[in-house]
Structures are given as C-alpha cells and as structure tokens.
C-alpha positions as CSV (number, residue, x, y, z in Angstrom):
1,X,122.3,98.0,123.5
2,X,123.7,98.5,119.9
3,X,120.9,97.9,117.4
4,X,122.1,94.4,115.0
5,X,123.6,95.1,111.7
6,X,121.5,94.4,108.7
7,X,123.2,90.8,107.1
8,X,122.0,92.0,104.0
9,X,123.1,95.8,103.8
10,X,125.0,96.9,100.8
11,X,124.1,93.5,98.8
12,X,122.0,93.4,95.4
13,X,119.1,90.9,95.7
14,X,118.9,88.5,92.5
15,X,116.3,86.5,91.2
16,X,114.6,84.0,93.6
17,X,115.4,80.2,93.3
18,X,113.3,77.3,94.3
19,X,116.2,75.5,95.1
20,X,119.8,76.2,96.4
21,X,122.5,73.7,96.7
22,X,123.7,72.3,100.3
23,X,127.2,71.1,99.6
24,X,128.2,74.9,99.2
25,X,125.7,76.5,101.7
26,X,126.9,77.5,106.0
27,X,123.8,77.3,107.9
28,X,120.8,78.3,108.8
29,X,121.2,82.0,110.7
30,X,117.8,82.7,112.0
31,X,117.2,86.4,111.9
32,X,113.8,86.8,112.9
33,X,110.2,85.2,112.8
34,X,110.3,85.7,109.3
35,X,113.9,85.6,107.8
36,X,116.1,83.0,107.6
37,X,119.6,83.2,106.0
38,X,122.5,80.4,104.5
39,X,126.1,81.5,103.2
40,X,127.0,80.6,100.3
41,X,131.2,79.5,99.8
42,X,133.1,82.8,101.1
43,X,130.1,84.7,102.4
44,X,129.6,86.8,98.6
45,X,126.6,85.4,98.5
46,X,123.9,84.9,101.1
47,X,120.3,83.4,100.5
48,X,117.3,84.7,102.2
49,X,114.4,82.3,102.9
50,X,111.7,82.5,105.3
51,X,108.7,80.2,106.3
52,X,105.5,80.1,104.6
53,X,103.3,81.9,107.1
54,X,103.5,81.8,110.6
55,X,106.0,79.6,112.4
56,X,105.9,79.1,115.6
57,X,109.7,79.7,117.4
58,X,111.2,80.8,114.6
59,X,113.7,83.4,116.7
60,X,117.2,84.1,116.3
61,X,119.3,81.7,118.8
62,X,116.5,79.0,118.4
63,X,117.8,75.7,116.4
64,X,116.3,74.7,113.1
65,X,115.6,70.6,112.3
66,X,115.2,70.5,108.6
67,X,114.0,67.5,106.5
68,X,116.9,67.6,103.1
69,X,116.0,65.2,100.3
70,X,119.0,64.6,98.5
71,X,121.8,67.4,98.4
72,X,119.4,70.3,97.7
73,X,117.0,72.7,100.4
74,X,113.9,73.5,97.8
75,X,111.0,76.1,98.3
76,X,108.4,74.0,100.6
77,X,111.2,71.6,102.3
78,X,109.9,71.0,105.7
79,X,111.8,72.2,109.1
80,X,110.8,72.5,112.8
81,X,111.8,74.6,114.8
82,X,113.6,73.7,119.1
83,X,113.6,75.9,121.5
84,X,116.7,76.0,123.4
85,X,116.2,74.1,126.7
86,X,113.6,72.1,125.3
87,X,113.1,68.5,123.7
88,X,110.2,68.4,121.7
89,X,110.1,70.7,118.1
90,X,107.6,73.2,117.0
91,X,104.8,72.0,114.1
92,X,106.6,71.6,110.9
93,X,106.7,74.7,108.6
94,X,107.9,75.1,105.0
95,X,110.6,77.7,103.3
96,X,109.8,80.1,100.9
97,X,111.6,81.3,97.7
98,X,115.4,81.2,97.9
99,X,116.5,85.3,96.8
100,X,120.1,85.3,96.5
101,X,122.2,88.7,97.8
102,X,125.4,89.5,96.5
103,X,128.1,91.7,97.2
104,X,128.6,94.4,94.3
105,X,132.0,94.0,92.5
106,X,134.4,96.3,93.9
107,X,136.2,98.7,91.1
C-alpha cells in the first residue's frame, strides 16, 4: 500500500492563532491521534490543530462532535470524538493552537 501524502508538504507554517473563523473553514480532516486539519476558502490555506493531550479515538475516518460558540473554533473549544459503528462519543477533549499553512506564491 502507497504510504499517504503529507497535507501539509510544500506549505510555510505561519504564526499560531487562538482562533480561526468557521464561516470560511471545510472540515475537520482527522490525520492522526494528534493532528487535526480545516481548509480554509480554496484550500491555500490549511490550519493544523490537534488535541491537548491524549484523546481517546482521535483516528483518521473517525467523526469529530465539536461544541462552536458563536462563529469562531478557539484554542480549548471542546469536541468528542464517535467511532464509526458506534453511538456513544469519547470523553471530551480540547484543540490546541490554530498554525496556519500556506502555499508559497508561485513566480
């Protein structure tokens, strides 16, 4: 099997955010138990987030249930995590940092 392209390859992290805005954001990808990823507009930009400490489930494929207050997702929002073919959600965990990646500009 073909090892998974890195989502973030050739992109130029930025400065973290507490905060990114919703209304422009596609997702959450889950990439693994400790990264978690949302598209900003065209794809340009993604944000990478992951929880604070351990979270049980996190795994690519699984579903995230996250708490949004307002039209924001901010550093220590609460989620769960649901495990495909089941009905109750993992123990709530929290997000990190928001670190933007961006494409380079092409010349």
């Amino acid at each position: 099997m073909a090892a998974r392209s890195d989502p973030l390859a050739d992109r130029i992290a930025g400065q973290p955010a507490d905060c990114i805005s919703l209304s422009s954001t596609n997702g959450p990808e889950i990439v693994d138990a400790h990264t978690i990823l949302y598209r900003q507009g065209a794809g340009r930009t993604v944000w990478k987030t992951g929880p604070v400490g351990a979270c049980p489930s996190l795994a690519p494929l699984n579903t995230l249930i996250v708490d949004v207050w307002g039209g924001q997702l901010c550093r220590n929002d609460r989620f769960r995590v649901l495990t495909p073919g089941t009905s109750i959600p993992s123990p709530y965990c929290r997000f990190t940092r928001f670190t933007p990646y961006t494409l380079p500009d092409k010349r």
